[in-house]
C-alpha positions in Angstrom: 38.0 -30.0 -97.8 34.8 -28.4 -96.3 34.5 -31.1 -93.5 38.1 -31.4 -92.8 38.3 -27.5 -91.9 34.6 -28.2 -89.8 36.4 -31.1 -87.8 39.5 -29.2 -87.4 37.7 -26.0 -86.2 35.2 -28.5 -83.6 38.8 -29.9 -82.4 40.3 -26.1 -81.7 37.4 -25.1 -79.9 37.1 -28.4 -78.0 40.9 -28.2 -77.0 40.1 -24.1 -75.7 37.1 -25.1 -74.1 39.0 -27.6 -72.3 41.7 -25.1 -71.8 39.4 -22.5 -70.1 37.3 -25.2 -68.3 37.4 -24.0 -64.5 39.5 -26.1 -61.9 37.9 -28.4 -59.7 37.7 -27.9 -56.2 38.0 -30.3 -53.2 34.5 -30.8 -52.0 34.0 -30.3 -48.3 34.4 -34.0 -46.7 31.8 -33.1 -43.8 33.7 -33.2 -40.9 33.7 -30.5 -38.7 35.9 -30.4 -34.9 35.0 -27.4 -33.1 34.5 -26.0 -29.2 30.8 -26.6 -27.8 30.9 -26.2 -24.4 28.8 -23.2 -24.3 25.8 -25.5 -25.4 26.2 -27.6 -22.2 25.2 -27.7 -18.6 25.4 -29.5 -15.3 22.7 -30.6 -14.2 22.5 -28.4 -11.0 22.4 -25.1 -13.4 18.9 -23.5 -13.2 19.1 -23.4 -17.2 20.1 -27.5 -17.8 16.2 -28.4 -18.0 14.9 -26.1 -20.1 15.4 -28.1 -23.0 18.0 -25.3 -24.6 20.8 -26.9 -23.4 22.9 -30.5 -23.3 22.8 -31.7 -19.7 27.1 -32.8 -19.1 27.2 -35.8 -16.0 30.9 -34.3 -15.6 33.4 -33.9 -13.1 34.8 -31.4 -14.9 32.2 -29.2 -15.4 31.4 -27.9 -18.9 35.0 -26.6 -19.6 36.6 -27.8 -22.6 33.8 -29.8 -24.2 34.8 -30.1 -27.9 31.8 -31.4 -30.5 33.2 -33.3 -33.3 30.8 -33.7 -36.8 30.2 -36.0 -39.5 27.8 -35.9 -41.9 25.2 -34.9 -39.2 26.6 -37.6 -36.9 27.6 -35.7 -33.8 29.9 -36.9 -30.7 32.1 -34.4 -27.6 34.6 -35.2 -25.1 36.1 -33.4 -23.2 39.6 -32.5 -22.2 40.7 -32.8 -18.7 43.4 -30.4 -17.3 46.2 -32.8 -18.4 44.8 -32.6 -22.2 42.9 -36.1 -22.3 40.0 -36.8 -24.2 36.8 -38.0 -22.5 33.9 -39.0 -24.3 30.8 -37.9 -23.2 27.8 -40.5 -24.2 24.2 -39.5 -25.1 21.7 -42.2 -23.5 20.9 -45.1 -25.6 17.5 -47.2 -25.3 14.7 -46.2 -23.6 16.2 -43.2 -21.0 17.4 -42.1 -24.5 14.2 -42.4 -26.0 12.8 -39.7 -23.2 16.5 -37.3 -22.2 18.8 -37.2 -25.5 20.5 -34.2 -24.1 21.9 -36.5 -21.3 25.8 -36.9 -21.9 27.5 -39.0 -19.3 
């Protein structure tokens, strides 16, 4: 009888423990979209080679440069006026090797 009430009482207090248990939550899936163009530059800006800035090859300018995130992975385009996207590349190989804030 003793160990029937002891198994009965661990049961209750496993079924409210479970019952007061906090929710999960959706964890954060690491991507970010956000507006970036005031970290660029063109190139013929007295601040592009400083080294605080991206350097944007861009015929338009630095307007509308949008930076998109993944788990530390970061790439931008930008929009033209009619609303398409245009990537912007950092250099790869060697030029990237010695400029990574180069985006053509």
């Amino acid at each position: 009888m003793k160990s029937t009430m002891v198994i009965a009482a661990g049961a209750l207090a496993l079924g409210f423990g479970a019952m007061c248990a906090p929710t999960a939550t959706a964890q954060d899936a690491g991507y970010g979209e956000y507006p970036c163009s005031d970290q660029f530059q063109v190139p013929w800006s007295l601040d592009a080679w400083n080294g605080t800035h991206k350097v944007a090859f861009s015929p338009f300018g630095t307007d509308n440069i949008e930076c998109v995130s993944f788990y530390g992975q970061t790439a931008a385009y930008q929009l033209d006026a009619q609303g398409r996207k245009h990537a912007l590349n950092p250099p790869s190989g060697v030029l990237g090797a010695f400029v990574p804030n180069l985006y053509f």
